[in-house]
N, C-alpha and C positions, 0 to 999 in steps of 0.2 A: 259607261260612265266611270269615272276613276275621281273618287272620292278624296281622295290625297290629294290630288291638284286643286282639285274643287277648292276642299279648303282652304289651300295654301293660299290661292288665288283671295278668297275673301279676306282671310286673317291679313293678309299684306297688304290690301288696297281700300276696303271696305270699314270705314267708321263702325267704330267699336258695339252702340248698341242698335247697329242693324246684323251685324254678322248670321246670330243664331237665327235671326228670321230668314234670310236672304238665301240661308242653305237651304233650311226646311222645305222653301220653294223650289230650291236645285233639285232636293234628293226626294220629293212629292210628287203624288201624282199626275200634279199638275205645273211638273216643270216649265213646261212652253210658256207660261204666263207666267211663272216667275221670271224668266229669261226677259220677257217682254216689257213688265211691271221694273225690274232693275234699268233696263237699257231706255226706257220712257222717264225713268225719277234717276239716273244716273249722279247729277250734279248732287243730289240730295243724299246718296249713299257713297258716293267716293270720297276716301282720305282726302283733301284737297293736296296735301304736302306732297303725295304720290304723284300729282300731274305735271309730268314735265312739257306736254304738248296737246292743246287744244283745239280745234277749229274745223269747218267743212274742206278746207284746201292744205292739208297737211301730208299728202301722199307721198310726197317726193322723202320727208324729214322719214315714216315711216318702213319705207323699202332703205332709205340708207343705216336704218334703224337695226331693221331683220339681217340685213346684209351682214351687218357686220359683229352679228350675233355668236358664238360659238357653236350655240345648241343646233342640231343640225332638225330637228323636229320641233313640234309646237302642238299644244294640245287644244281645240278648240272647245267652246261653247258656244251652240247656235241654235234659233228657233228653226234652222231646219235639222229635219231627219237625219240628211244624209249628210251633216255637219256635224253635229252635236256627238257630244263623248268619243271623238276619235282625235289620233295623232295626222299630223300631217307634217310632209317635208316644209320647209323654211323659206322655197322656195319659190313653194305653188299658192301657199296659206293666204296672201295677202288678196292674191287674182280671184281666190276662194269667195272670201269675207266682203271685200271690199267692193262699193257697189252694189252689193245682189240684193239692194233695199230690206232687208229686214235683218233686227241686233244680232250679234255675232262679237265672241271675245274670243282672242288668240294669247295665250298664256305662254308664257317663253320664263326660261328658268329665272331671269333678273329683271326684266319688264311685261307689261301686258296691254293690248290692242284692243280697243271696243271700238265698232263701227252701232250707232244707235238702230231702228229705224229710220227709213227713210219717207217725211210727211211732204216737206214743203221745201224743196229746193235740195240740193243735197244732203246729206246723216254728217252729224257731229262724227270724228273721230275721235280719240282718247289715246295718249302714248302715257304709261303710268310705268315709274320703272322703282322699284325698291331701294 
């Protein structure tokens, strides 16, 4: 887990008096359900000013997004295991997240990616950029 991104991530995109709580559940025992509880109440914790791109059919705007990123890695947040607190290339990150039904955020140095859970038809995306 890399706590500096964490942050950065919340302080940039997260309304002001959820911040201190929304970490607490990052960096607690019981991350997984913070992770969960964020990407379930999403609309209710994000900046709205931050969102530049909303909807279940946004894939296309989101890879021409990464694409044409600088950053050549991204650091994820996921309720999986083998997702969560690790970097990944810029490449594979989206094939990663995208789709695998449960929340997942891709933090990139000037925007950031949430795919929600997925209940009832396909997961809200989020393109959120700084």
């Amino acid at each position: 887990m890399n706590k500096v991104i964490e942050e950065s991530f919340v302080n940039s995109y997260i309304i002001k008096n959820r911040r201190e709580r929304l970490l607490f559940e990052l960096w607690g025992k019981k991350r997984e359900d913070g992770i969960g509880r964020f990407c379930h109440g999403a609309d209710t914790l994000i900046d709205t000013s931050k969102i530049k791109l909303k909807g279940q059919y946004i894939l296309t705007e989101l890879r021409d997004m990464v694409a044409a990123t600088k950053s050549r890695k991204c650091y994820v947040i996921s309720f999986f295991e083998e997702l969560d607190g690790k970097e990944f290339n810029k490449d594979e990150v989206l094939d990663l997240i995208i789709g695998c039904g449960m929340p997942s955020i891709a933090v990139f140095d000037d925007f950031a990616i949430i795919e929600t859970e997925q209940e009832q038809g396909p997961a809200i995306k989020y393109l959120l950029q700084k």
